[in-house]
Legacy VTK file of the C-alpha trace (Angstrom):
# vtk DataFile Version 3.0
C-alpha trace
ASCII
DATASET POLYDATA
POINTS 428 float
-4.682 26.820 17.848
-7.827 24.682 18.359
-10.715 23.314 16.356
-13.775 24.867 17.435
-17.437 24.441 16.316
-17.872 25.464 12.373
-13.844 25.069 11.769
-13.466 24.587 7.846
-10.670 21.810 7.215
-9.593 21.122 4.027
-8.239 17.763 2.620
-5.890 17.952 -0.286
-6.865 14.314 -2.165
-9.743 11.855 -2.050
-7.768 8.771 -1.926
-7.824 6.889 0.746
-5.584 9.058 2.857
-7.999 11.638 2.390
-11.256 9.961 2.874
-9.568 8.514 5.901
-8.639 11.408 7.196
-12.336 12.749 6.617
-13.640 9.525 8.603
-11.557 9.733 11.759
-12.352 13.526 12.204
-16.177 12.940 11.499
-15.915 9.934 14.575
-13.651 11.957 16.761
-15.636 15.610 16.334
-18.735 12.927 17.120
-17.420 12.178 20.623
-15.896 16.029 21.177
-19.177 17.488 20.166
-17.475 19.817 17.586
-19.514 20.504 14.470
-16.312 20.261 11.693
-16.949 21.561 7.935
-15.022 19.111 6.076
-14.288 19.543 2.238
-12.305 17.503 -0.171
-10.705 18.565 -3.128
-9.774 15.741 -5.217
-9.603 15.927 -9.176
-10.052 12.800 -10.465
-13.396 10.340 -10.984
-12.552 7.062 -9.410
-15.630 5.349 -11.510
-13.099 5.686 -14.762
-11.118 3.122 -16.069
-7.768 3.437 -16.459
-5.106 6.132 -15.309
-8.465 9.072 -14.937
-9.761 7.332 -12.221
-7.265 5.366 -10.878
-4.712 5.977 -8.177
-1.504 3.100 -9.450
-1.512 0.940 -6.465
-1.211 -2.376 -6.886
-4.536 -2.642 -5.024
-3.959 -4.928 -1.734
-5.289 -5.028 1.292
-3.898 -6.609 4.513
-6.014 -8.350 7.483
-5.054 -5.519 9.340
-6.659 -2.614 7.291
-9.661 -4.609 6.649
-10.263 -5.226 10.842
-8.938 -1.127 11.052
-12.068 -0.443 8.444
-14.270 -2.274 11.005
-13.431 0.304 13.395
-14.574 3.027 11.652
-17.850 0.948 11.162
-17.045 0.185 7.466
-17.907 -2.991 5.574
-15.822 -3.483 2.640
-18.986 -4.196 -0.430
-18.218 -7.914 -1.561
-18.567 -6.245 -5.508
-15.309 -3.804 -4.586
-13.204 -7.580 -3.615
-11.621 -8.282 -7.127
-10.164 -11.077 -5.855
-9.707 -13.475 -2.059
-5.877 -14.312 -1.898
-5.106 -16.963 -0.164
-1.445 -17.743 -0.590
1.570 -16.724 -2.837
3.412 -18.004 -5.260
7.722 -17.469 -5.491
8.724 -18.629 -8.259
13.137 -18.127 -7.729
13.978 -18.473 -11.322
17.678 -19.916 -11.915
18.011 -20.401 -7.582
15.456 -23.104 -8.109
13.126 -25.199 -10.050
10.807 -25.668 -7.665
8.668 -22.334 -6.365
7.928 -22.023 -2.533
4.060 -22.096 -2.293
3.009 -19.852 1.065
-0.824 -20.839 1.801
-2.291 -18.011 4.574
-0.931 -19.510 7.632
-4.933 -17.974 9.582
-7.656 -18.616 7.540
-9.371 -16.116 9.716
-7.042 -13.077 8.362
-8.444 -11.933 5.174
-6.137 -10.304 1.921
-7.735 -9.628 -0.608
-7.385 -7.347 -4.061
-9.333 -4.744 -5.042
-8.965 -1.626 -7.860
-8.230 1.678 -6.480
-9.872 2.967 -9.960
-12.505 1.161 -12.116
-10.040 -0.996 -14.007
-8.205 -1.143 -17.060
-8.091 1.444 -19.519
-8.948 -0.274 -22.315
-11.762 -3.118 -20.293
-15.044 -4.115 -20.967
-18.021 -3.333 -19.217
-18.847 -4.151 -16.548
-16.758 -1.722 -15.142
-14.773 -2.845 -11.464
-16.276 -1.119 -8.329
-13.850 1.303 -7.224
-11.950 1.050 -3.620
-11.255 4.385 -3.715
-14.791 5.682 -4.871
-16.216 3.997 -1.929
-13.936 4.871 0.759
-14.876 8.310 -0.563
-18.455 7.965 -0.624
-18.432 6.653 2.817
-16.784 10.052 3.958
-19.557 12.084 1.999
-22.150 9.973 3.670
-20.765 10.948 6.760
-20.766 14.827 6.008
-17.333 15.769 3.835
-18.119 17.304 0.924
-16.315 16.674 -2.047
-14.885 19.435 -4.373
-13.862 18.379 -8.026
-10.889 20.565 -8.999
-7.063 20.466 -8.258
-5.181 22.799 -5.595
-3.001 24.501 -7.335
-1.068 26.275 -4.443
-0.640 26.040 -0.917
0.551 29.266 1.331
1.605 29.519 4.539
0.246 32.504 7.016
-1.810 32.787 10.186
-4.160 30.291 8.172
-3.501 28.370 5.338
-4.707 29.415 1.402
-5.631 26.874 -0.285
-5.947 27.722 -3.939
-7.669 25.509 -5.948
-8.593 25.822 -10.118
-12.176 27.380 -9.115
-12.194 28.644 -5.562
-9.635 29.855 -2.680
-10.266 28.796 1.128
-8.186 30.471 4.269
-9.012 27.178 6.967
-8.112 26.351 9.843
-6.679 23.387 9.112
-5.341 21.778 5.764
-4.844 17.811 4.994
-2.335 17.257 2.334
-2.852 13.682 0.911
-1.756 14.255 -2.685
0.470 10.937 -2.218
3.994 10.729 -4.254
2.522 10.133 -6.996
1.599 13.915 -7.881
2.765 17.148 -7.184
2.590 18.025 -3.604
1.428 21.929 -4.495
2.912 23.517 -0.805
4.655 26.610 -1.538
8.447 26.647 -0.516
7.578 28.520 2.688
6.525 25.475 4.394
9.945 23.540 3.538
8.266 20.379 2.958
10.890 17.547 1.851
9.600 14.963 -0.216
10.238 11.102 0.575
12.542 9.005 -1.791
10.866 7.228 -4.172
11.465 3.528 -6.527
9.707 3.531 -9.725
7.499 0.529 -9.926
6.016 -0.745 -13.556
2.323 -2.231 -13.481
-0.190 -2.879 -16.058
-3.171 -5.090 -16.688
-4.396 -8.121 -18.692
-6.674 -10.524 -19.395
-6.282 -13.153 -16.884
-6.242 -16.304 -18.270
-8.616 -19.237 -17.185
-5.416 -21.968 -16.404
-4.136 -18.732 -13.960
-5.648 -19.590 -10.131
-8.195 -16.964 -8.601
-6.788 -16.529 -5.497
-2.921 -16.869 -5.558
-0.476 -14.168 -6.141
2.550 -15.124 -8.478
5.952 -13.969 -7.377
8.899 -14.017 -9.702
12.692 -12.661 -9.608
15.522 -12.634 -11.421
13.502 -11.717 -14.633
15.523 -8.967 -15.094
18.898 -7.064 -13.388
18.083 -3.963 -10.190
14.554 -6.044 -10.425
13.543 -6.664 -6.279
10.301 -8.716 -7.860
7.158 -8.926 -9.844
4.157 -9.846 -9.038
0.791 -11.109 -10.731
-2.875 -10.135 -8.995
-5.690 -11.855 -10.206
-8.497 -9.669 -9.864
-11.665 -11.393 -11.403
-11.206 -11.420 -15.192
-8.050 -9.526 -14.863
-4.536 -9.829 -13.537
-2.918 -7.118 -12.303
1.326 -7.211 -12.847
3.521 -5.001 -10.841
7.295 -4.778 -10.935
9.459 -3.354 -8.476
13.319 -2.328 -8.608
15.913 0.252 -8.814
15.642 2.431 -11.594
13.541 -0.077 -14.316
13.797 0.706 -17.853
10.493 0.507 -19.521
11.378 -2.256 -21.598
11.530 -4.513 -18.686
8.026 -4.765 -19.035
8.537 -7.061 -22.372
11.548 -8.996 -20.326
8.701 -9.832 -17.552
6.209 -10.985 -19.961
8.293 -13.350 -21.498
10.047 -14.574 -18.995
9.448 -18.519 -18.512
7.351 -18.498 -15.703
5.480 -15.516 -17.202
4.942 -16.737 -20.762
3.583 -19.942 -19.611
0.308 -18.294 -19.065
0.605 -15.218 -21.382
1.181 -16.441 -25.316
3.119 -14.478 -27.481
1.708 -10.875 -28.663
-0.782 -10.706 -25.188
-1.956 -7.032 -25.030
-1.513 -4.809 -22.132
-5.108 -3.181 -20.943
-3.490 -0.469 -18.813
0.877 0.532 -18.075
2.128 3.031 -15.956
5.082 3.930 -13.879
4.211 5.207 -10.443
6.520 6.153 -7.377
6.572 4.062 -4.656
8.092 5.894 -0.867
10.909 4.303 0.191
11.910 7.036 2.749
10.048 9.468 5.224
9.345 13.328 4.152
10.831 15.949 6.499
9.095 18.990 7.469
5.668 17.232 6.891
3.994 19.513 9.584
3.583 22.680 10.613
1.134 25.085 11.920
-2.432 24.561 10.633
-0.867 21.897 8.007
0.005 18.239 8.204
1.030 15.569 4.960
-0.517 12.149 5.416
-0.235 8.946 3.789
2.774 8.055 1.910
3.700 11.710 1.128
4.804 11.545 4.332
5.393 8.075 4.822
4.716 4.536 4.112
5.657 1.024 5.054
8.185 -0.119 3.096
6.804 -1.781 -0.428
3.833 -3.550 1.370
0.319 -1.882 2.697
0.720 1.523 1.559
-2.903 2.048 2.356
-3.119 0.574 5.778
0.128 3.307 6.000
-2.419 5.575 4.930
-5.276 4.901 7.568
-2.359 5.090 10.662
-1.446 8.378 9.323
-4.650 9.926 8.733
-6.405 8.787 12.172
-2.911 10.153 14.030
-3.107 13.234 12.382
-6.807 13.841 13.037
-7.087 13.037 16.293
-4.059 14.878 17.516
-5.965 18.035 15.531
-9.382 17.243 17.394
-7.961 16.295 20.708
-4.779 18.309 21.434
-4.864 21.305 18.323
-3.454 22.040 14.921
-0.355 23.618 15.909
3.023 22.300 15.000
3.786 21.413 18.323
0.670 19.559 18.771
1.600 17.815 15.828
4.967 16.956 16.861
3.054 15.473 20.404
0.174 13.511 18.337
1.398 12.950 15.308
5.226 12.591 14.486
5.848 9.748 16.888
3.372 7.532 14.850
5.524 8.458 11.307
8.509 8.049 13.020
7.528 4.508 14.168
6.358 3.687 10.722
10.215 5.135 9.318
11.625 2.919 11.866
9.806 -0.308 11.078
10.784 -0.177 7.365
14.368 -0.420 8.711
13.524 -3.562 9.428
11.788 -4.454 5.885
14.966 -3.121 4.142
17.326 -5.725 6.619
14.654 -8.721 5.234
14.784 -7.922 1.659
18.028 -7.946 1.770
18.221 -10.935 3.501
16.020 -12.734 1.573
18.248 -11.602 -1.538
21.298 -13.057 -0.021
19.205 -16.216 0.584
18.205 -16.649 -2.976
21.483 -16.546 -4.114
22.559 -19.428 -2.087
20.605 -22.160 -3.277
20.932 -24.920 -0.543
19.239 -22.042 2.096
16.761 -20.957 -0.466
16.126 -25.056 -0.576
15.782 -25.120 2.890
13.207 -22.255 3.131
11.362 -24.165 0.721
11.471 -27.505 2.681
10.905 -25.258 6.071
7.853 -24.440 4.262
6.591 -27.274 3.103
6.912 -29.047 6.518
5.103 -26.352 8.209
1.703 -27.383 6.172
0.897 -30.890 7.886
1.842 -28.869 11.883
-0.631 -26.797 13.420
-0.537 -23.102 13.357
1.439 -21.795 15.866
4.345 -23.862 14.482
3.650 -21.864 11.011
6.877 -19.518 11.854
8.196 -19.567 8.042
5.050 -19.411 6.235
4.790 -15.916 8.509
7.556 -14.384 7.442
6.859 -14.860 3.967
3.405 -14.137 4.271
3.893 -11.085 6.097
6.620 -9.271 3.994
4.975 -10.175 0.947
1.032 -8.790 2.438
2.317 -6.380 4.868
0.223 -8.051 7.560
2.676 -8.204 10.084
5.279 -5.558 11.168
8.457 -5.826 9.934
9.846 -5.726 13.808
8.053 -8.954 14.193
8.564 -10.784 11.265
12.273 -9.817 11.174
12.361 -10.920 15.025
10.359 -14.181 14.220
13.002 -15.128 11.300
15.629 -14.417 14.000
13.929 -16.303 16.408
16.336 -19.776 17.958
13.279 -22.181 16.820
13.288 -20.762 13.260
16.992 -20.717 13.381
17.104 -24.341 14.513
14.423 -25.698 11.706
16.092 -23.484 9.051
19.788 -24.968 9.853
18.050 -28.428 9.936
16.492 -28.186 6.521
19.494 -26.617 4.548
21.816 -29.143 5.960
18.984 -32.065 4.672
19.097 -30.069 1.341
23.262 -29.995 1.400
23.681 -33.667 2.063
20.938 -34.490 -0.856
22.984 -32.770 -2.644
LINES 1 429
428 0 1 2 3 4 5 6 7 8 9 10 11 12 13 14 15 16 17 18 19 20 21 22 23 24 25 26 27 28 29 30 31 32 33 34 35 36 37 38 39 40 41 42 43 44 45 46 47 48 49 50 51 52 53 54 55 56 57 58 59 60 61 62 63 64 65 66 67 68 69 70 71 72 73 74 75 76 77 78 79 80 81 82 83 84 85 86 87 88 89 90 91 92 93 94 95 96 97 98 99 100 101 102 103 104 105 106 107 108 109 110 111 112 113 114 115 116 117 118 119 120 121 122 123 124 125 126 127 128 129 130 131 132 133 134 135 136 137 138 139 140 141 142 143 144 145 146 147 148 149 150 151 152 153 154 155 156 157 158 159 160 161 162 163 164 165 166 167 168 169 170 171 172 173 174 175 176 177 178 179 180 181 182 183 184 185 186 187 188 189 190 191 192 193 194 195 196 197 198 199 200 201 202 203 204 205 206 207 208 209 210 211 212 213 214 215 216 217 218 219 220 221 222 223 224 225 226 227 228 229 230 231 232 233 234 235 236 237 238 239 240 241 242 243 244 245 246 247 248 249 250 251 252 253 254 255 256 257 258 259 260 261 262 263 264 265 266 267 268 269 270 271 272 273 274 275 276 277 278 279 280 281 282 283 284 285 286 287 288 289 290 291 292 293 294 295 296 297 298 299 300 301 302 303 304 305 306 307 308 309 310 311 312 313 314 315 316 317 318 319 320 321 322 323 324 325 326 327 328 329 330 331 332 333 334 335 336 337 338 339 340 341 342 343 344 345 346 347 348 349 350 351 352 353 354 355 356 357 358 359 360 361 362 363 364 365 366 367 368 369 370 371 372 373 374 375 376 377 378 379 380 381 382 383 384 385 386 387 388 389 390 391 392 393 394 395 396 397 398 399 400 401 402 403 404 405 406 407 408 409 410 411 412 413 414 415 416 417 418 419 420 421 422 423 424 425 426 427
């Protein structure tokens, strides 16, 4: 089972998965010499606003992916960037008075917010440039060709059928980047096993002109099984997101009018956009097979943070084990599974720190010292920046949680943490 010259591969999804996906087999069929036909099927119109063209992400992206575009030759347009980020804001509720203000400990590494659709549902013109819509442009520059209409079924056999609302394919190869967010449409033949999913609440507002341009608000405690909310400026809007363990809908009122919240928003502030999308907090199983791999977080993501740089790890492993070793299930297992697994294993690590840094909120002398940690670290130079990293990292996803988890472990961090709570005790 090997791609050859005119092999048809479908991609199920045009999100960034799936224009991924498209990108890395267009580069690696360059250097093979293997003339691909590439066609995605993807359903929605990423140049609406609202939940038609949009794909519920809180719309982030990490140092990391940004460099990992570079390698694909990609430029991210400076009209998609909604918004430079360039620190974050925890505000700890009752644990303290006083939020912890992380600036980007490397000027050099670049966060920034985008939309993964065109915006709000109910903004004004001018319309956001989509993320999405130009990661998938950039794969139909390249040669994909893009198929509006949603795959209803997916069967297993010596090839694939791939039935879609107009057409039917048999390739030799199909791409299932659906994400969690909609039904993955493989027939129960293939035994695919969804991940676990959180339910996270976002919407949109007007962002108003006291609220800074570039930092990220972080709040907890607004509301009980809440992990944290969070509010993205993104040029004349602010994106809010809420994360936590089965949210009622009504939390959504709770966050707005929390203290720290209502400070910016008065009273009766509409919402431009709500939904409630899925979040993986878990690997799928049985996410490969012959002819047929899942990528992006429908297989697996990191934990809460970077989805999309997830999705670009997971897309270029899956492609270039299909180009360079072959699209059978034990290629796959070879080429592909190792990277998912390492990605499953790393959000060990990210479920250890949250839970962590919930135990350290509720203690408010070591929350006190984190702040003071923090606040020490800004007048040293940056290699001494190790709790403005931690932060920064699990709250970007610019870092693996391995290293930031080993890096809050570390005896120097240990040393300077112990040091600050026991300043913060005796103040006391």
């Amino acid at each position: 089972m090997h791609l050859v010259n005119g092999s048809q591969i479908i991609i199920v999804g045009g999100g960034p998965a799936g224009s991924f996906a498209a990108l890395h087999l267009q580069r690696l069929a360059a250097v093979a010499r293997l003339t691909l036909e590439i066609i995605i099927v993807e359903p929605r119109d990423f140049t609406r606003p609202g939940p038609a063209g949009c794909n519920r992400c809180a719309g982030i992206l990490s140092a990391t992916l940004l460099s990992n575009l570079a390698r694909l030759g990609l430029q991210l347009p400076e009209e998609v960037v909604q918004a430079e980020l360039d620190s974050y804001v925890l505000h700890l509720g009752a644990a303290s008075a006083v939020p912890i203000i992380i600036q980007r400990p490397n000027p050099a590494r670049r966060v920034v917010a985008v939309y993964r659709g065109s915006g709000p549902r109910l903004g004004t013109r001018p319309l956001p440039r989509s993320f999405d819509g130009w990661l998938m442009e950039q794969a139909r520059a390249g040669g994909a060709r893009i198929r509006r209409g949603v795959v209803k079924d997916i069967q297993p056999g010596p090839r694939p059928v791939v039935v879609t609302t107009q057409e039917k394919f048999s390739p030799d190869l199909v791409l299932v980047a659906t994400g969690v967010n909609a039904a993955v449409p493989l027939a129960a033949g293939w035994a695919y096993v969804p991940p676990a999913t959180e339910t996270m609440l976002q919407g949109e507002a007007l962002r108003p002109a006291v609220m800074p341009r570039s930092a990220v608000q972080v709040l907890f405690d607004y509301a009980p099984d809440a992990l944290f909310g969070s509010l993205i400026p993104k040029g004349r809007y602010v994106s809010f997101s809420l994360l936590g363990h089965r949210l009622p809908p009504g939390v959504i009122e709770d966050f707005l009018q929390s203290p720290s919240v209502a400070a910016w928003f008065p009273p009766g502030t509409p919402s431009l956009c709500l939904c409630a999308p899925n979040v993986a907090v878990g690997p799928a199983r049985r996410y490969y097979a012959d002819r047929m791999a899942v990528i992006g977080d429908a297989a697996v993501s990191r934990l809460y943070k970077d989805g999309i740089g997830t999705a670009f790890l997971t897309a270029e492993a899956a492609a270039r084990t299909a180009v360079e070793r072959g699209v059978a299930a034990a290629d796959f297992a070879i080429g592909y599974r190792p990277v998912c697994r390492r990605i499953a294993r790393d959000n060990l690590y990210g479920h250890l720190l949250f839970r962590l840094w919930a135990g350290t909120r509720r203690r408010p002398f070591l929350l006190n010292g984190w702040r003071l940690a923090v606040e020490a670290e800004r007048t040293g130079p940056p290699e001494t920046h190790l709790f403005t990293r931690v932060l920064w990292g699990m709250f970007t996803g610019d870092e693996t949680y391995r290293d930031i988890f080993r890096l809050a472990l570390s005896g120097p961090a240990l040393w300077r943490l112990g040091g600050s709570a026991l300043t913060e005790w005796r103040e006391r």
